[in-house]
C-alpha positions as CSV (number, residue, x, y, z in Angstrom):
1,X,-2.1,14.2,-23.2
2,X,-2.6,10.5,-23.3
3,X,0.4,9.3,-21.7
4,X,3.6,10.8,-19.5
5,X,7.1,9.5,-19.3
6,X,8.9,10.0,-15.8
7,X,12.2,8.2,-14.3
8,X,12.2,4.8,-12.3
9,X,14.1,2.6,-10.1
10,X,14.0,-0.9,-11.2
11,X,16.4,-3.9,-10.2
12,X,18.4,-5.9,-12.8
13,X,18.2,-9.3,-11.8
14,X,20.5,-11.1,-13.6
15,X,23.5,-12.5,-15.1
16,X,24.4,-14.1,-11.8
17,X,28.3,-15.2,-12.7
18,X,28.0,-19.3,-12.2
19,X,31.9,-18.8,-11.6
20,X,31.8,-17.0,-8.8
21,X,31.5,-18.1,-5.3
22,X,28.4,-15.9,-4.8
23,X,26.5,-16.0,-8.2
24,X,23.9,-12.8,-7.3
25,X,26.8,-10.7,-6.5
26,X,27.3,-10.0,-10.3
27,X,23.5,-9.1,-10.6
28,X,23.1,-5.8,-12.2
29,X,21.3,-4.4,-9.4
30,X,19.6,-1.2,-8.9
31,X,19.0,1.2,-12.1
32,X,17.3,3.9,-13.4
33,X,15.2,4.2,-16.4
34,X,12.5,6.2,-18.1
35,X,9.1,4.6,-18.7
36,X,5.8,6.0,-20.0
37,X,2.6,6.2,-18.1
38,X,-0.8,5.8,-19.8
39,X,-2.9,8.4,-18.2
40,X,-5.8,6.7,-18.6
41,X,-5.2,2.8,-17.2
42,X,-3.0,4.2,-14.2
43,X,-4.6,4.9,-10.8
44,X,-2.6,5.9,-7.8
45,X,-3.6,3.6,-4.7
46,X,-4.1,5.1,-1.1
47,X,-3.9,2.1,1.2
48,X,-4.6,2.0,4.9
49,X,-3.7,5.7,5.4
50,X,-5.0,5.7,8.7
51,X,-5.4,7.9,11.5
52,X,-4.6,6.1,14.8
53,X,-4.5,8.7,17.4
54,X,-2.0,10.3,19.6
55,X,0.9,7.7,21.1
56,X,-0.7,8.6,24.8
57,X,-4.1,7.1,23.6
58,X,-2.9,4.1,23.0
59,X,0.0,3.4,23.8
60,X,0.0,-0.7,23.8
61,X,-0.8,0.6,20.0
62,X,2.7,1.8,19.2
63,X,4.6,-0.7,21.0
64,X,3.4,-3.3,18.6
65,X,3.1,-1.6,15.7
66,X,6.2,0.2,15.4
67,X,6.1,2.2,12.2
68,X,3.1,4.9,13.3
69,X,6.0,7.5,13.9
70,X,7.4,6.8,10.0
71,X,4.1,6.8,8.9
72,X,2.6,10.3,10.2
73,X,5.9,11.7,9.0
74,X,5.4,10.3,5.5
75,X,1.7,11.9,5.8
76,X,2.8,15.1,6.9
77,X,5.6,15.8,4.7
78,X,4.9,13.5,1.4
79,X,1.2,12.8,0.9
80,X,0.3,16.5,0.2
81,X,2.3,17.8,-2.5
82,X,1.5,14.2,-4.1
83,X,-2.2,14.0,-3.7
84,X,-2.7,17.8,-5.1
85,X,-0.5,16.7,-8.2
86,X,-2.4,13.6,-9.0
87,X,-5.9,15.6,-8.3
88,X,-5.3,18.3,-10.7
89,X,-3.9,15.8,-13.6
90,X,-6.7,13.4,-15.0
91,X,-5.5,10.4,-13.0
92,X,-7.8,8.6,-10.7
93,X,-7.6,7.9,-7.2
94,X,-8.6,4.7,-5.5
95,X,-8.6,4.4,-1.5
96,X,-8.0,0.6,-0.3
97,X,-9.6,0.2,3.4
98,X,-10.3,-2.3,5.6
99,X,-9.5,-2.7,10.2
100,X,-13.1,-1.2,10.9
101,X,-16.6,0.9,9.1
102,X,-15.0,3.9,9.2
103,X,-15.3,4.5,5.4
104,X,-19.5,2.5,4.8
105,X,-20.6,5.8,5.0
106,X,-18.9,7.6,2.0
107,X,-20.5,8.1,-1.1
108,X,-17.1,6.4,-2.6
109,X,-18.3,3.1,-1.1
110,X,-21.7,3.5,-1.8
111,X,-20.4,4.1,-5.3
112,X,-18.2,1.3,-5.6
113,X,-21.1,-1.3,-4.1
114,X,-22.6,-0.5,-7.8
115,X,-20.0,-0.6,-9.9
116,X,-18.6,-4.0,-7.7
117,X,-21.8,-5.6,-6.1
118,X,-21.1,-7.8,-3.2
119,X,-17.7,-9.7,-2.7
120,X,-18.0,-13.4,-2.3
121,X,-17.5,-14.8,0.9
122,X,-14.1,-15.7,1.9
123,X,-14.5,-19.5,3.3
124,X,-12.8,-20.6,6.3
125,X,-11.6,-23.5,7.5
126,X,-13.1,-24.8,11.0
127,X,-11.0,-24.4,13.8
128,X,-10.5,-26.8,16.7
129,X,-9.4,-26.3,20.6
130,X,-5.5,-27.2,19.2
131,X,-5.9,-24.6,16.5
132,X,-7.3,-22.0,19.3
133,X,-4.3,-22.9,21.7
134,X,-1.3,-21.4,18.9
135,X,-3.5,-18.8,17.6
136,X,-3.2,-17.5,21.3
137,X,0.7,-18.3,21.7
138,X,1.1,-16.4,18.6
139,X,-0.7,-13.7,19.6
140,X,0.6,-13.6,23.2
141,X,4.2,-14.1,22.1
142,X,4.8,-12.7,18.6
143,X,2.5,-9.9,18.1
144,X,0.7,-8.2,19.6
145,X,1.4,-8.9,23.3
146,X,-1.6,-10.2,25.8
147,X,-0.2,-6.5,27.5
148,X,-1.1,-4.3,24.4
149,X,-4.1,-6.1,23.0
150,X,-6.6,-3.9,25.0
151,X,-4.6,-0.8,23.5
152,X,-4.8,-2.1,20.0
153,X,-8.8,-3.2,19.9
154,X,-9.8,0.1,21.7
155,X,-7.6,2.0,18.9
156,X,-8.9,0.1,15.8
157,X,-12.9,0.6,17.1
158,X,-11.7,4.6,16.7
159,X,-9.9,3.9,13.3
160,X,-10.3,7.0,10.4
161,X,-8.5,8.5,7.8
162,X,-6.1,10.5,8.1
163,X,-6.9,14.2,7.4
164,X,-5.1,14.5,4.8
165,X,-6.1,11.1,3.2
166,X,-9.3,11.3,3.4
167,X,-11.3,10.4,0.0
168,X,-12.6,13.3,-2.1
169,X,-16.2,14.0,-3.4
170,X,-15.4,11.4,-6.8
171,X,-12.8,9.5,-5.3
172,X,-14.1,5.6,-5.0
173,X,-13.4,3.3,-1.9
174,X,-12.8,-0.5,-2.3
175,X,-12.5,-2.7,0.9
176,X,-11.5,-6.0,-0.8
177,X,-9.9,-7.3,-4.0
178,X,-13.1,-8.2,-5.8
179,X,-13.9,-4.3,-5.2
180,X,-10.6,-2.8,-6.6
181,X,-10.7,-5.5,-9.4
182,X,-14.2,-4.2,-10.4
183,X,-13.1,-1.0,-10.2
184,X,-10.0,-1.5,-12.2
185,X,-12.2,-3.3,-15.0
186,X,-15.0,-0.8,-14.9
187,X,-12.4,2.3,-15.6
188,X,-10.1,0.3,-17.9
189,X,-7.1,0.6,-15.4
190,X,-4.6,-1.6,-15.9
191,X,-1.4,-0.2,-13.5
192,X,-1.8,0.8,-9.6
193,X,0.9,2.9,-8.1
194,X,0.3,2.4,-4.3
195,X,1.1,4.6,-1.4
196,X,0.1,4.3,2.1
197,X,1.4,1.6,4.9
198,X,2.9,-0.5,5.0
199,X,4.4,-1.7,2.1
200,X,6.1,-5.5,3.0
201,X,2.3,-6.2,4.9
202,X,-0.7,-4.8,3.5
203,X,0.4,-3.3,0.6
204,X,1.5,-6.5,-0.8
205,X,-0.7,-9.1,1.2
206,X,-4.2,-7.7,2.5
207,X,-7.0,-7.8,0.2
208,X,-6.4,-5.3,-2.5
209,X,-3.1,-5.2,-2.0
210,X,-0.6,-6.3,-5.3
211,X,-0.3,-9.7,-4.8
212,X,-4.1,-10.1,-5.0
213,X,-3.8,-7.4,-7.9
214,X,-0.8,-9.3,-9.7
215,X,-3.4,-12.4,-10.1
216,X,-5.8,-10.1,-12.7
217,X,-3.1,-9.1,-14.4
218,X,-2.3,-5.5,-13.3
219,X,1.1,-3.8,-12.4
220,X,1.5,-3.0,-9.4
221,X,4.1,0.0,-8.4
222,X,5.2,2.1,-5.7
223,X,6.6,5.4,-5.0
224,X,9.5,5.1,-2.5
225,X,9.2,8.4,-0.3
226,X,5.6,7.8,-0.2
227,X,5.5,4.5,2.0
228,X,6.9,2.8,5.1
229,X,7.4,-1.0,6.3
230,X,7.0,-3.0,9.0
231,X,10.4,-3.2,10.5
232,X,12.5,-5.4,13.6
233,X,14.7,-5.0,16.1
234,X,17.6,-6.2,13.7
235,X,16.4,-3.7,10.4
236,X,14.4,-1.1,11.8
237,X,17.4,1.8,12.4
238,X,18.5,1.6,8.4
239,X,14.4,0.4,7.6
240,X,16.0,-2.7,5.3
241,X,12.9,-4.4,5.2
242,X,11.7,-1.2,3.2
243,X,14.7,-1.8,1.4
244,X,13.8,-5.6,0.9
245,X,10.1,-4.6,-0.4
246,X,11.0,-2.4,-2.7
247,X,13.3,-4.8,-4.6
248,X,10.3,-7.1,-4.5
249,X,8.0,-4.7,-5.9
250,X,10.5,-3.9,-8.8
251,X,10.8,-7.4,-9.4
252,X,7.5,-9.7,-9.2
253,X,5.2,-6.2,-9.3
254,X,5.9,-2.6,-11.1
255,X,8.2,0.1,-10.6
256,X,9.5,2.2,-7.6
257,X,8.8,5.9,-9.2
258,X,10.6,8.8,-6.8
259,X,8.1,11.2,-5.3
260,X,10.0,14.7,-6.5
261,X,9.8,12.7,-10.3
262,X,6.1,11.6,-10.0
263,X,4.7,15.0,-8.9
264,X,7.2,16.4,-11.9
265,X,5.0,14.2,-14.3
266,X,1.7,15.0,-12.9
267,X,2.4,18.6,-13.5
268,X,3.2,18.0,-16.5
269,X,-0.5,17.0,-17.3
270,X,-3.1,19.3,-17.8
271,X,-5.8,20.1,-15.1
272,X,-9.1,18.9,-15.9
């Protein structure tokens, strides 16, 4: 089977009504569709899956960062009926790392450092005592908190995957865009369907996340049940900015896919 059709979510942006006192208000909206999957140019997208230790740990950890509940729940009760579907179907796998070496010593990495070669350096700009002064009042007073940042750097130096994340025998491991590009090239894959966390932050702007991906010329997609977002005070009990990124996934990236449909599809592939 070369190719699978499944349902999606995707938003109709437009006709706004000129007329009307709020144009976007006569967008169509959210719909549902059916779209067909090339079996061979789609790889699903593990990103940051990490395991960051028990709330008591760290616990400067979870006051910054406030979706680690959403996230082990998603891992506990999505990831595992959706990684077994995509294993058994002949659809690869790509994890997307980064926040520590926690992953140099798998033979994905080692395997992507051939296909990929070295990533060229990232230049950056020269700081001065000025630019030193708001970094700090940034981190002091929007995120993380001069309280938690002893919580958060002792927590990152123990960063792993978690368990049931963690990359199989011939899954590959790209830390950067210029990795995931290569591998994308190298396999002839030409749509990423992402899971992992979070979706409005790394999913979209850390290296190898879409917006990087967008720029080669690759669709980027999402499975709802299968991610979380960074949330405030303000969104955080109804998760809007979840919401909020998966309207902008449907509209500058992909799809938004249901879990319950893409498991469906995957099954509907035979095992290798």
């Amino acid at each position: 089977m070369k190719s699978v059709s499944l349902p999606t979510s995707y938003y109709q942006q437009f006709d706004a009504d000129p007329k009307a006192d709020v144009p976007a208000e006569n967008f169509g909206g959210w719909k549902q569709g059916i779209v067909e999957l090339s079996t061979k140019h789609t790889a699903l997208v593990i990103m940051h899956a990490w395991d960051c230790g028990k709330p008591e740990e760290w616990p400067g950890w979870d006051r910054a960062v406030e979706y680690h509940p959403r996230a082990k729940t998603v891992a506990e009760e999505v990831f595992p009926d959706l990684f077994a579907s995509v294993r058994s179907a002949s659809i690869l796998i790509f994890h997307v790392v980064g926040g520590g070496d926690y992953y140099r010593s798998e033979e994905g990495y080692r395997k992507t450092l051939e296909i990929a070669g070295g990533s060229p350096e990232l230049r950056q700009v020269r700081p001065d005592p000025a630019y030193d002064r708001l970094q700090n009042f940034r981190e002091n007073n929007v995120f993380v908190g001069e309280h938690n940042r002893a919580d958060v750097d002792a927590g990152q130096i123990q960063l792993k995957f978690m368990q049931v994340a963690k990359p199989q025998e011939e899954e590959l491991i790209a830390e950067d865009s210029h990795q995931l590009a290569s591998l994308c090239h190298h396999y002839g894959i030409n749509h990423l369907v992402y899971t992992g966390f979070a979706l409005n932050w790394c999913l979209l702007m850390s290296p190898g996340g879409m917006v990087d991906m967008k720029r080669h010329g690759i669709l980027c997609s999402t499975i709802r049940e299968a991610v979380t977002a960074v949330e405030n005070a303000e969104t955080a009990r109804e998760e809007r900015e979840k919401q909020q990124a998966l309207w902008r996934v449907s509209l500058n990236f992909g799809f938004v896919f249901g879990a319950e449909d893409f498991i469906a599809a995957m099954n509907l592939i035979p095992t290798k």
